[in-house]
C-alpha positions in Angstrom: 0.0 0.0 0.0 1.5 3.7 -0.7 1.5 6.1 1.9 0.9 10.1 0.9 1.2 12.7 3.6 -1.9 14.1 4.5 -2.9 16.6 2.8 -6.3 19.5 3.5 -9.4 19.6 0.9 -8.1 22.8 -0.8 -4.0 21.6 -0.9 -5.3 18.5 -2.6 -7.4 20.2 -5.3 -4.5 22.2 -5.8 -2.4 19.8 -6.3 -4.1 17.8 -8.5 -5.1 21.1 -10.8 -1.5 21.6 -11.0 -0.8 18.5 -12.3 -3.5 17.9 -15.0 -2.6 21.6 -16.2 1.2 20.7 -15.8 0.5 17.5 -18.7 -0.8 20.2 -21.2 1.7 23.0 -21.2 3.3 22.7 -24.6 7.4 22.0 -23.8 9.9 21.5 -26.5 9.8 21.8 -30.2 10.8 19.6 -32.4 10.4 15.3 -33.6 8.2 13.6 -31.0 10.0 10.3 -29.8 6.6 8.4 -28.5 7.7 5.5 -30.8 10.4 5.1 -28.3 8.5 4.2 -25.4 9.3 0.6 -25.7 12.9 1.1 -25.8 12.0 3.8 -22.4 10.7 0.9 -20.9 13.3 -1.6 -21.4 15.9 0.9 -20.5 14.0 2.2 -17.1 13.7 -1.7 -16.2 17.0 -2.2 -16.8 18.3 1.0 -14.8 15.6 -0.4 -11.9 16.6 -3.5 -11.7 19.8 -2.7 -10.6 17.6 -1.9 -6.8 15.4 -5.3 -6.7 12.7 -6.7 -8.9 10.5 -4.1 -11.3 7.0 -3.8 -11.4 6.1 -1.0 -14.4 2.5 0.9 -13.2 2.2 3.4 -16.2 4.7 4.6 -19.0 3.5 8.3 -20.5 4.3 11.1 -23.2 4.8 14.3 -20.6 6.1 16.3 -23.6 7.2 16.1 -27.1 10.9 14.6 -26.0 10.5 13.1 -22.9 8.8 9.8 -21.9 8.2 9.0 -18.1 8.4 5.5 -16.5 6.8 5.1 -13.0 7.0 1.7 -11.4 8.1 0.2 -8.0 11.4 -2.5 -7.4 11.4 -4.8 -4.0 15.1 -5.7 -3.1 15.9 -9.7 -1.0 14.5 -8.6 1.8 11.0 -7.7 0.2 11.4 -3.9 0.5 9.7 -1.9 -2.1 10.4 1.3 -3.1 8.9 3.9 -6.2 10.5 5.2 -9.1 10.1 7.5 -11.6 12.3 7.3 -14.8 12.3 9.8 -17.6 14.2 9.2 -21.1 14.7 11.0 -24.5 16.5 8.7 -26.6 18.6 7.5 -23.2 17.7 7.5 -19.6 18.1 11.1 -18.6 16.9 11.1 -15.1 16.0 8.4 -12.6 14.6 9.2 -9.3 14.1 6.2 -6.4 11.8 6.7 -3.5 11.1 5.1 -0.3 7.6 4.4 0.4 5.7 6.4 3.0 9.3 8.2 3.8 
């Protein structure tokens, strides 16, 4: 189960508003690279795995160049943790999280 901190009615409306209109703001120009998202996948898994075993929730087109991976790894010892993963024509950012910490 993932753990958020709590959050008040109006912070949470907020939020979420930010971050429906923060998936429509046009970002960079050019080719689009949402055939790659396979090869964004395999590459996120494989930077991922290096922490445990990958689970992939959801792989989306945030802006014309960049494709963002979010799934979750659990290590031996059956800790789990989140990650986010975001790739161009390469991983260009990966970000690992503990849960509820």
């Amino acid at each position: 189960m993932l753990a958020a901190p709590a959050l008040g009615g109006c912070a949470v409306q907020a939020a979420v508003l930010a971050a429906d209109i923060a998936g429509d703001i046009p970002r960079a120009k050019g080719p689009s690279n949402a055939h790659l998202k396979p090869q964004a996948t395999e590459a996120c898994t494989r930077q991922a795995g290096q922490y445990g075993s990958v689970y992939i929730v959801d792989v989306q087109q945030r802006a014309i160049d960049r494709i963002i991976v979010w799934g979750s790894v659990t290590d031996a010892a059956q800790h789990r943790r989140t990650f986010e993963c975001h790739f161009s024509t390469q991983v260009i950012g990966f970000k690992l999280r503990e849960i509820g910490g």
